[in-house]
VOSE-985355 format. One record per residue (C-alpha): residue in one letter; z, y, x. Coordinates in steps of 0.5 Angstrom, whole numbers. Each point is the difference from the previous one (the first is absolute). Layout:
% residues N
<site><type>a</type><w>Z</w><v>Y</v><u>X</u></site>
...
% end
This chain:
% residues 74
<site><type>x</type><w>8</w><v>22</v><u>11</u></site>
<site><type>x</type><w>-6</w><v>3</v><u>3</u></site>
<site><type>x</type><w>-6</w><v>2</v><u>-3</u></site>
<site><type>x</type><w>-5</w><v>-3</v><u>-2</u></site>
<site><type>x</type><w>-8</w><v>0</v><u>1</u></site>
<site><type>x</type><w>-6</w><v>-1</v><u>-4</u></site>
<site><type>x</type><w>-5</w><v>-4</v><u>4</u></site>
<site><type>x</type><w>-7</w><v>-3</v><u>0</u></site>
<site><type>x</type><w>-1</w><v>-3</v><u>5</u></site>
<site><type>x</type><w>7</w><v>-3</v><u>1</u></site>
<site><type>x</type><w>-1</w><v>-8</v><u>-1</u></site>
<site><type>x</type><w>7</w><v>-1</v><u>-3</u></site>
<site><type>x</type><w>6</w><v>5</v><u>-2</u></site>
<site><type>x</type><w>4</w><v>1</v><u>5</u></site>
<site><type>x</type><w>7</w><v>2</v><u>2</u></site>
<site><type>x</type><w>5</w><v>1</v><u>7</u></site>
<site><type>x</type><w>5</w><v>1</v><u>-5</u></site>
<site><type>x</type><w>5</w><v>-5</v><u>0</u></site>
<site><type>x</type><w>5</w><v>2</v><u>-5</u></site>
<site><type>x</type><w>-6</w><v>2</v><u>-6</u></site>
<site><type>x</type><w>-1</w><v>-7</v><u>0</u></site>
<site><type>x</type><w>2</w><v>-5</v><u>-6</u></site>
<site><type>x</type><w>0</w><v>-8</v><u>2</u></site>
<site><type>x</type><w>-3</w><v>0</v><u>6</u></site>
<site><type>x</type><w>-3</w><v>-6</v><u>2</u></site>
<site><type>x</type><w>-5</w><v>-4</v><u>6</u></site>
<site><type>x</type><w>-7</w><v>0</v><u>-2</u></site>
<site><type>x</type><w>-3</w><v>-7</v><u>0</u></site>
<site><type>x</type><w>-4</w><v>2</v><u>7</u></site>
<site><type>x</type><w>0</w><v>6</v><u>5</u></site>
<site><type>x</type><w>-4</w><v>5</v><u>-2</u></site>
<site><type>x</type><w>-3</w><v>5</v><u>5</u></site>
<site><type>x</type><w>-1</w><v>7</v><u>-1</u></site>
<site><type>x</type><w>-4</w><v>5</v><u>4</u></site>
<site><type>x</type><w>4</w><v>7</v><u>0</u></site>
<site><type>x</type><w>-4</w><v>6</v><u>1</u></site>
<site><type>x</type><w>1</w><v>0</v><u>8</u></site>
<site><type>x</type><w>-4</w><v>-6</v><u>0</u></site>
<site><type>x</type><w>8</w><v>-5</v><u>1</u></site>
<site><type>x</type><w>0</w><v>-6</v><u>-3</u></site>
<site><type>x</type><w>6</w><v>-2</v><u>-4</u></site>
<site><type>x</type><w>3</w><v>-6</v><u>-2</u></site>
<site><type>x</type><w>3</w><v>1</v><u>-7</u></site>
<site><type>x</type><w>4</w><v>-7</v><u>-2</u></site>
<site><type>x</type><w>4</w><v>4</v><u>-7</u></site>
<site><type>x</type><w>-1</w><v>3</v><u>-6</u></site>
<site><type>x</type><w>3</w><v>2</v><u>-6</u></site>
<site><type>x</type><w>0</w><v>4</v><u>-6</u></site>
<site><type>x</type><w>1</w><v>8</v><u>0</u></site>
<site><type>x</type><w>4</w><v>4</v><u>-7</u></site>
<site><type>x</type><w>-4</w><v>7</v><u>1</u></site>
<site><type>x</type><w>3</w><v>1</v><u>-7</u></site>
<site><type>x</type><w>-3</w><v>3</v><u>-6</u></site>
<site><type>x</type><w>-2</w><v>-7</v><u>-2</u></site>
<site><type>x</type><w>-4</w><v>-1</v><u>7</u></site>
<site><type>x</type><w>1</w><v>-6</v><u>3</u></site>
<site><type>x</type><w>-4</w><v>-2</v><u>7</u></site>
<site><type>x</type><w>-1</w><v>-8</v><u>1</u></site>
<site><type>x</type><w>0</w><v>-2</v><u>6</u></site>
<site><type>x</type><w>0</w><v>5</v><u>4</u></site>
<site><type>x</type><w>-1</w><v>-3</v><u>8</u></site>
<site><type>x</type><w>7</w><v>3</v><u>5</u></site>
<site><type>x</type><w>0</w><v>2</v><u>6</u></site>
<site><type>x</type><w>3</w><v>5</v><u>5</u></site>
<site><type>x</type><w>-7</w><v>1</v><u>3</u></site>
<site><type>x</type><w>-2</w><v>3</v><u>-6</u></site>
<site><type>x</type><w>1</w><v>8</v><u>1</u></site>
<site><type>x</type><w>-1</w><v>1</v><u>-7</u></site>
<site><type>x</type><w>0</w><v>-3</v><u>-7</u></site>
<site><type>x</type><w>-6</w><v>-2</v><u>-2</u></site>
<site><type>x</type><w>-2</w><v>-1</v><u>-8</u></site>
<site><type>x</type><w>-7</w><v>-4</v><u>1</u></site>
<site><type>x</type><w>-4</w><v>3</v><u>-5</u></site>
<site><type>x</type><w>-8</w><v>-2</v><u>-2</u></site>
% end
């Protein structure tokens, strides 16, 4: 797994890693994520992350798109 970034500005978390992910599942509707280079990406799942120590990540948006792991913090 790769590590994880805390984010003010990020919208939701957000994962390229496939394997961190437990019960993967399709969002309702596509939601569309602006990247930092200005790219638009689709993101259609999501799923819950395990960062041990008693921190679980709910809806934690997958994409390959996503360069990093994003924790949407406010």
């Amino acid at each position: 797994m790769f590590g994880w970034v805390l984010d003010t500005g990020a919208s939701y978390h957000m994962t390229s890693d496939l394997p961190a992910l437990i019960d993967l599942f399709n969002l309702a509707q596509v939601v569309y994520i602006m990247l930092l280079d200005g790219k638009i990406v689709k993101v259609r799942q999501a799923g819950i992350v395990n960062l041990g120590h008693g921190i679980i990540l709910k809806n934690v948006h997958y994409s390959l798109e996503f360069k990093c792991n994003l924790i949407s913090v406010q």
